[in-house]
PyMOL CGO cylinders between C-alpha atoms (Angstrom):
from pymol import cmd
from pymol.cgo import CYLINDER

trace = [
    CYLINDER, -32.24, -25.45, -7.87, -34.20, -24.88, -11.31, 0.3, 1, 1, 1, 1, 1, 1,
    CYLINDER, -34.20, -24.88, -11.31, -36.92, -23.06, -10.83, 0.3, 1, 1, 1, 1, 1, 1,
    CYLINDER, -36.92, -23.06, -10.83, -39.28, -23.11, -13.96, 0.3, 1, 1, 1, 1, 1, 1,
    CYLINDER, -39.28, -23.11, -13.96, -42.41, -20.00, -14.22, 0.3, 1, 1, 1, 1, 1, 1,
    CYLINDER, -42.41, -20.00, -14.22, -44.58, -18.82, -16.57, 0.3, 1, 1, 1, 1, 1, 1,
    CYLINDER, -44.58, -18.82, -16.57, -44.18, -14.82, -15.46, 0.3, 1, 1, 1, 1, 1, 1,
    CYLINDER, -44.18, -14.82, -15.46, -41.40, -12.63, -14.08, 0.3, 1, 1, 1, 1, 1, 1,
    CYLINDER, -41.40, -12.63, -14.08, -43.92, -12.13, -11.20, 0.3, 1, 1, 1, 1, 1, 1,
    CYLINDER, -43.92, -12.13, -11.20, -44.03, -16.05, -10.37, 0.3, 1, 1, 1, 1, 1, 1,
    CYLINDER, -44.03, -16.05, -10.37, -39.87, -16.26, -10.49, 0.3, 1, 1, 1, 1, 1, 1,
    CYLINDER, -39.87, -16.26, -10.49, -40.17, -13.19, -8.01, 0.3, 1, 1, 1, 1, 1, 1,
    CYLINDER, -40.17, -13.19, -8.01, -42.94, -14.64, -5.64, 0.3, 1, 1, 1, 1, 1, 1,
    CYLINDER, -42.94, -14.64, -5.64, -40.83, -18.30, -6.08, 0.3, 1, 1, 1, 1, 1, 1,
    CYLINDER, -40.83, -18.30, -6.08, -37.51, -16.68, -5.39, 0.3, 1, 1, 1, 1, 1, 1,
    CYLINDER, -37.51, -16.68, -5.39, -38.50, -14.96, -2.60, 0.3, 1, 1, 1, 1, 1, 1,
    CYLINDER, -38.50, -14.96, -2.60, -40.22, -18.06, -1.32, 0.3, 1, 1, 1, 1, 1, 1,
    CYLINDER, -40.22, -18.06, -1.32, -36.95, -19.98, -1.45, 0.3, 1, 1, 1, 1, 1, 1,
    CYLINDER, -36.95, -19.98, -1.45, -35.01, -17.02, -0.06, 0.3, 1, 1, 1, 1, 1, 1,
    CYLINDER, -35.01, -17.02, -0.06, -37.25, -17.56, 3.32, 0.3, 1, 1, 1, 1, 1, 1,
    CYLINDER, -37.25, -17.56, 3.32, -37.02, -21.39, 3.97, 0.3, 1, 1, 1, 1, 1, 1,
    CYLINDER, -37.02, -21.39, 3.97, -33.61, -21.24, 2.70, 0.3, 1, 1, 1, 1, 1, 1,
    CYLINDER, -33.61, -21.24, 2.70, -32.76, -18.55, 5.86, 0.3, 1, 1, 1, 1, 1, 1,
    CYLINDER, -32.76, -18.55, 5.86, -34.74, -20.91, 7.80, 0.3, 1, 1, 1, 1, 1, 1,
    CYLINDER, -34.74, -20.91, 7.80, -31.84, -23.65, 7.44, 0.3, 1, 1, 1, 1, 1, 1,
    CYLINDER, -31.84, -23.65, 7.44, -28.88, -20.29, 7.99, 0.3, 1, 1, 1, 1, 1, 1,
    CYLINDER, -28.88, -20.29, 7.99, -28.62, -20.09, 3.83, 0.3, 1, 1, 1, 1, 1, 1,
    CYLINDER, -28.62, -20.09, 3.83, -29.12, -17.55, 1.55, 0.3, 1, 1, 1, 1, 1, 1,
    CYLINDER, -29.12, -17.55, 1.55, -29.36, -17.17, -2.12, 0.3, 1, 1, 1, 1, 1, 1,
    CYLINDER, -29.36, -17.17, -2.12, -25.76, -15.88, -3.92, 0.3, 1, 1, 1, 1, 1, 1,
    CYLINDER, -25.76, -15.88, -3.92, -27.85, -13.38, -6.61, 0.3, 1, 1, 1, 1, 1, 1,
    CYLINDER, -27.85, -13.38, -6.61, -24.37, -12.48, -8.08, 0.3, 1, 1, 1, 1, 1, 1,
    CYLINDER, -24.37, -12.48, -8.08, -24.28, -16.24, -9.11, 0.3, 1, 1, 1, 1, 1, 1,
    CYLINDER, -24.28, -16.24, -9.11, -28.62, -16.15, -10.74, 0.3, 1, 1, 1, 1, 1, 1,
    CYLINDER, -28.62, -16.15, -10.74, -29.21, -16.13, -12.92, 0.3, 1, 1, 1, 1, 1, 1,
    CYLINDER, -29.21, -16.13, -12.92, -32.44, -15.71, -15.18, 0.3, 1, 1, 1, 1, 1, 1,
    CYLINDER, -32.44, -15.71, -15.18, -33.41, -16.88, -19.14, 0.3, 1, 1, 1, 1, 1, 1,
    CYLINDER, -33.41, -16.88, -19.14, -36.31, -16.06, -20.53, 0.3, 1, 1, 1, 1, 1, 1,
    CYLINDER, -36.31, -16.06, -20.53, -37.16, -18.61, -23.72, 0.3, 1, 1, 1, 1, 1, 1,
    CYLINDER, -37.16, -18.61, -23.72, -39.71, -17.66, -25.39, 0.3, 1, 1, 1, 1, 1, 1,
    CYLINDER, -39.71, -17.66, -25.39, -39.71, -18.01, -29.32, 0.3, 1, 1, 1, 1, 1, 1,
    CYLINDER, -39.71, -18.01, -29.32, -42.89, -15.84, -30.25, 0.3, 1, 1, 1, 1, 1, 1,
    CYLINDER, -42.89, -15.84, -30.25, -41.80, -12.48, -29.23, 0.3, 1, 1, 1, 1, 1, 1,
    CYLINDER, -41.80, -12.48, -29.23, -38.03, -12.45, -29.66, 0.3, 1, 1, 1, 1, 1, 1,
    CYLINDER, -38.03, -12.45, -29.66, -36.97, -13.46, -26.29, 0.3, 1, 1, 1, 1, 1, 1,
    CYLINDER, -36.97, -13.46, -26.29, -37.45, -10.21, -24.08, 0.3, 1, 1, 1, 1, 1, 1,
    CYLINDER, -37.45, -10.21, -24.08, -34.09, -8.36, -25.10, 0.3, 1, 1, 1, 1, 1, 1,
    CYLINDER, -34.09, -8.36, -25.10, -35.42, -5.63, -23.60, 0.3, 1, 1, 1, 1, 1, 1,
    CYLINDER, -35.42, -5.63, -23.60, -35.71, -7.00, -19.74, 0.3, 1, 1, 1, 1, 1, 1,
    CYLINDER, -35.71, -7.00, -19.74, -32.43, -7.25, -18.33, 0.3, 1, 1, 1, 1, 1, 1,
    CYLINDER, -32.43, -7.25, -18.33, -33.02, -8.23, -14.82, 0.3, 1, 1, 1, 1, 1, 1,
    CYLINDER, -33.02, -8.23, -14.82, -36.14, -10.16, -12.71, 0.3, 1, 1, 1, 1, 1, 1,
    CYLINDER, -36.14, -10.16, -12.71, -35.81, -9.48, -8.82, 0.3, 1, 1, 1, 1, 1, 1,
    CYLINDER, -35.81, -9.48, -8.82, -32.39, -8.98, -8.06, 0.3, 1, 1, 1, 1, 1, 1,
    CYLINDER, -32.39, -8.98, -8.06, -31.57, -11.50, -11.02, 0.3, 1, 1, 1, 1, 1, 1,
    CYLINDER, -31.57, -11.50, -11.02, -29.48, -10.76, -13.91, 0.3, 1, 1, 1, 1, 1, 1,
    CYLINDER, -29.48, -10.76, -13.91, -31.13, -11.83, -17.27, 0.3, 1, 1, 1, 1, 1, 1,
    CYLINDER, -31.13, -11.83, -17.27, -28.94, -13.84, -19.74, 0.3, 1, 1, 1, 1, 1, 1,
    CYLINDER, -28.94, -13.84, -19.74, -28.99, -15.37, -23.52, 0.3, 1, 1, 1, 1, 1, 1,
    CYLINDER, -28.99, -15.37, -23.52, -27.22, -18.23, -22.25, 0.3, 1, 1, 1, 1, 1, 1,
    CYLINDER, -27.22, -18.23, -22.25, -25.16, -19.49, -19.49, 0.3, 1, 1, 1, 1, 1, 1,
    CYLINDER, -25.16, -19.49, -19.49, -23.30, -23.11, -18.82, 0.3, 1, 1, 1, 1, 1, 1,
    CYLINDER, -23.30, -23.11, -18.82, -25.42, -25.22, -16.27, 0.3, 1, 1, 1, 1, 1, 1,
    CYLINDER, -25.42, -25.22, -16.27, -24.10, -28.80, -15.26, 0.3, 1, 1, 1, 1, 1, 1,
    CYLINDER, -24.10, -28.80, -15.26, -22.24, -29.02, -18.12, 0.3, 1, 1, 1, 1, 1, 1,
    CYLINDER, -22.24, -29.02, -18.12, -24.78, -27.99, -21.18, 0.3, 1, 1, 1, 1, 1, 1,
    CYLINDER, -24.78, -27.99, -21.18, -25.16, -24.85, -22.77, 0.3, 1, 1, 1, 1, 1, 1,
    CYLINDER, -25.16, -24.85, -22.77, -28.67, -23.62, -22.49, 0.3, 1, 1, 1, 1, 1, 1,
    CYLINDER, -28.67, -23.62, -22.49, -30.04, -20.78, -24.72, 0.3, 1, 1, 1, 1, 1, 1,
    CYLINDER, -30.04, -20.78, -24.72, -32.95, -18.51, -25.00, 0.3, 1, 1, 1, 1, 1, 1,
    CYLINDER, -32.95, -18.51, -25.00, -34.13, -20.33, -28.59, 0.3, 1, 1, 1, 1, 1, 1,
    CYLINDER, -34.13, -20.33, -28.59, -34.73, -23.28, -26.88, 0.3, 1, 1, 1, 1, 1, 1,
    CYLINDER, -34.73, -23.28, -26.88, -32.42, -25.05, -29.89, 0.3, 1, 1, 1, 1, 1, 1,
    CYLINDER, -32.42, -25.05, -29.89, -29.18, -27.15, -29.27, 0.3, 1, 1, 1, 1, 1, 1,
    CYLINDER, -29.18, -27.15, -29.27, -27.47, -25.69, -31.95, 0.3, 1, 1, 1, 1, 1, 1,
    CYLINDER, -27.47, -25.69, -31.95, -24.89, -23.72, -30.11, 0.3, 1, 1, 1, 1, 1, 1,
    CYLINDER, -24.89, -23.72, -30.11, -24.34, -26.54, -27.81, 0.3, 1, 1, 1, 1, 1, 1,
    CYLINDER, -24.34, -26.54, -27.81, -23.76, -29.56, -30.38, 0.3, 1, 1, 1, 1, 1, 1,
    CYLINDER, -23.76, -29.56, -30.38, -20.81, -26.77, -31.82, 0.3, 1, 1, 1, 1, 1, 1,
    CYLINDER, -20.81, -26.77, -31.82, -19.48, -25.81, -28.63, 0.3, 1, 1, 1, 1, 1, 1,
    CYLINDER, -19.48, -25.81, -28.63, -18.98, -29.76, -27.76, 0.3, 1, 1, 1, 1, 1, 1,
    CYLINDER, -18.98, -29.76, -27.76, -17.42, -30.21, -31.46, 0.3, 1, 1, 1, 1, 1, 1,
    CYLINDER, -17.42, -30.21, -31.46, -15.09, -27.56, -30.46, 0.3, 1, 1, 1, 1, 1, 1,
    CYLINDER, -15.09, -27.56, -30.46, -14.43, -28.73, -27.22, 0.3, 1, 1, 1, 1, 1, 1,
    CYLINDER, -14.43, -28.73, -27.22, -13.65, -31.87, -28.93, 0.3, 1, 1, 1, 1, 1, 1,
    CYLINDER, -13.65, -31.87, -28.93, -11.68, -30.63, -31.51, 0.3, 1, 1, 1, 1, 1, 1,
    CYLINDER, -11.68, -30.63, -31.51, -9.56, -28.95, -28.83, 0.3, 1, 1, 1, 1, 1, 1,
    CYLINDER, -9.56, -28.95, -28.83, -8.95, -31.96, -26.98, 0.3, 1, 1, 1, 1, 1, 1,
    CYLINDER, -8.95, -31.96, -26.98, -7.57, -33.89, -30.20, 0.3, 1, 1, 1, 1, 1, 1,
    CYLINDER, -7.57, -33.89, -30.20, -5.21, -31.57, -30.78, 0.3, 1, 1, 1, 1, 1, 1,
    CYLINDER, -5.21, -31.57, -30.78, -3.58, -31.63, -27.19, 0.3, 1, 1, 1, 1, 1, 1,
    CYLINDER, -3.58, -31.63, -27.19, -3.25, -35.25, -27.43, 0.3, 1, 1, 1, 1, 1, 1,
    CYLINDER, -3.25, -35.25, -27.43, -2.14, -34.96, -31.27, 0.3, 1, 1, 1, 1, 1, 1,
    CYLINDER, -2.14, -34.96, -31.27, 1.66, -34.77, -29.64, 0.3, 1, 1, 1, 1, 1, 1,
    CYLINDER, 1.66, -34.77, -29.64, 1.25, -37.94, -27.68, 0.3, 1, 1, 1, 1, 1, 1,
    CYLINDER, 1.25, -37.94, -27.68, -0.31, -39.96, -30.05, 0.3, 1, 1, 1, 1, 1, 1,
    CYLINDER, -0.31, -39.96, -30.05, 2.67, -38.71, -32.76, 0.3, 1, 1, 1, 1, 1, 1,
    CYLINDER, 2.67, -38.71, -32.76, 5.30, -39.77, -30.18, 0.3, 1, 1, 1, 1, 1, 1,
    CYLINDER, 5.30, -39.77, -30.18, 7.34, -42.87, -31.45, 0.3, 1, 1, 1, 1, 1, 1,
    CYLINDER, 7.34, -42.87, -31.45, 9.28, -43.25, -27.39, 0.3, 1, 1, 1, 1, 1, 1,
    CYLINDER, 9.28, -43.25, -27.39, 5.35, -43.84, -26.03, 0.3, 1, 1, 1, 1, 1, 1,
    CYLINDER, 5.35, -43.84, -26.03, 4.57, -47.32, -26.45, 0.3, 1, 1, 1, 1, 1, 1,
    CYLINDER, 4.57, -47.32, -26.45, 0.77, -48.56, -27.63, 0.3, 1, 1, 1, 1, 1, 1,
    CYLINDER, 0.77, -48.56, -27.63, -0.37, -49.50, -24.02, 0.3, 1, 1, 1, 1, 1, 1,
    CYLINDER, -0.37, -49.50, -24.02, 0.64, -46.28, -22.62, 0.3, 1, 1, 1, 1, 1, 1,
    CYLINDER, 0.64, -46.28, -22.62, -1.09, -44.68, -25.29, 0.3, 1, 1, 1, 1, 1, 1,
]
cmd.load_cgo(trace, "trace")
């Protein structure tokens, strides 16, 4: 679930509205696993707020497979998928070197 407010006092009203028809079905939110970003480019991204509720406030964090940030940009995630691509040629660098594999298993 990606909730998306406009205040901190929104997340907490939202959260805790989720929290109650959540317990309604016998779940409950994990708040070691929230957590919150705050992206907002005109006043520096909040440094100074480290935690919304019982959230922990991040710069970034990993979500389904992405790297989101607090600048909104995609900077930092086209170079993190570069890298994770460069680190993937060089694993198979050994194969593709090896004269005993033939083409089609390669």
């Amino acid at each position: 679930t990606t909730p998306i407010t406009a205040s901190q006092e929104e997340l907490v009203a939202l959260l805790n509205i989720l929290e109650q028809h959540s317990a309604a079905y016998g779940l409950g939110l994990n708040y070691n696993k929230t957590n919150v970003i705050i992206v907002d480019r005109e006043h520096d991204n909040h440094r100074e707020i480290k935690s919304v509720g019982r959230c922990e406030v991040v710069q970034s964090f990993v979500y389904l497979g992405s790297l989101i940030d607090n600048s909104g940009c995609c900077e930092n995630e086209i170079r993190r998928r570069i890298q994770q691509a460069r680190v993937a040629k060089t694993k198979l660098t050994k194969i593709w070197r090896d004269h005993n594999i033939t083409k089609g298993t390669k």
